[in-house]
C-alpha positions in Angstrom: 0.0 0.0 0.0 2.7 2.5 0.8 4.2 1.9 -2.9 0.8 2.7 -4.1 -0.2 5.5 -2.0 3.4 6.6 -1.1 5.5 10.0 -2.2 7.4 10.0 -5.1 11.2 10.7 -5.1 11.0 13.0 -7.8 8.4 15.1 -7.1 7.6 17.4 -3.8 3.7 16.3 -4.3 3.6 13.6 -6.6 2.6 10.3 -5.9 4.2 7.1 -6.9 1.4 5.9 -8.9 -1.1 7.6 -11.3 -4.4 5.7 -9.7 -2.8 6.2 -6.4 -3.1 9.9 -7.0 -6.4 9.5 -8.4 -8.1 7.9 -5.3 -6.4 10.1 -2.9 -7.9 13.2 -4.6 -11.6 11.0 -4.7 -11.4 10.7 -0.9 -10.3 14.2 -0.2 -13.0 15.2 -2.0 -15.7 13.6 -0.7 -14.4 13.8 2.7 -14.9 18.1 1.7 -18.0 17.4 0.1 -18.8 15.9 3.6 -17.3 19.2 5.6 -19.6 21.0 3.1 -22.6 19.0 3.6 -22.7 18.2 7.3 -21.5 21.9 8.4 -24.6 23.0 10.1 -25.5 19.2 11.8 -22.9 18.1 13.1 -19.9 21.1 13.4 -16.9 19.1 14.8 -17.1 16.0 12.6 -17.6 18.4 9.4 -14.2 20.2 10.7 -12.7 16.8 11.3 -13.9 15.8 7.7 -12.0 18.9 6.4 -9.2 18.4 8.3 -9.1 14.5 6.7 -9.3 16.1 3.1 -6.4 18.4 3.6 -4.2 15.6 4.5 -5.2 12.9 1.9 -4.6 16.2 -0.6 -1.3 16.9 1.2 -2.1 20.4 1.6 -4.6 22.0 -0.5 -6.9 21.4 -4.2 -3.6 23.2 -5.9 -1.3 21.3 -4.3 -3.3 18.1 -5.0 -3.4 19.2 -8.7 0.3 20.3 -9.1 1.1 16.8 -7.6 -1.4 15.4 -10.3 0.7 16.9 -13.2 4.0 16.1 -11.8 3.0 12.2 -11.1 1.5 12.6 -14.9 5.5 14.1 -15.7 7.1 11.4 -14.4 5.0 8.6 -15.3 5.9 9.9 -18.9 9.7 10.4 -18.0 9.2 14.2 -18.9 11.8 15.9 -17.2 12.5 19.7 -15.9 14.6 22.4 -17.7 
C-alpha cells in the first residue's frame, strides 16, 4: 500500500502511482463534500472531515493538482529544464 499511496522521489507532491493519486484526490474530495454537507449538523465531525481532506490532498486542491501533473511528468519520463 505504501508503494501505491506513497510519495514520489522526484516530485515534492507527486505520488508514486497515477491511480494512487487519483483515489487520494476521490477521498479528499468527498471527505470536503462531507465538511460541506454536514457543516450545520454536526460542526466538529464536518471540521474533522475537512481536516481529513487536507491531508489525503497533502495540503490544499492546488497542491493536489500540481502533484497530479508532476505524477502525470514522471509517469511519462518528462523531465525539468
Amino acid at each position: 500500500m505504501k508503494h501505491f499511496l506513497g510519495k514520489s522521489p522526484s516530485g515534492l507532491f507527486a505520488t508514486q502511482t497515477l491511480t494512487g493519486h487519483v483515489i487520494r484526490g476521490a477521498v479528499a474530495f468527498a471527505l470536503l463534500y462531507l465538511a460541506i454537507e454536514q457543516q450545520h449538523l454536526h460542526p466538529v465531525a464536518s471540521l474533522l472531515a475537512g481536516l481529513l481532506a487536507f491531508v489525503a490532498m497533502r495540503g490544499c486542491p492546488v497542491c493536489w493538482t500540481i502533484g497530479l501533473v508532476e505524477t502525470i511528468r514522471q509517469r511519462h519520463g518528462v523531465t525539468r529544464s
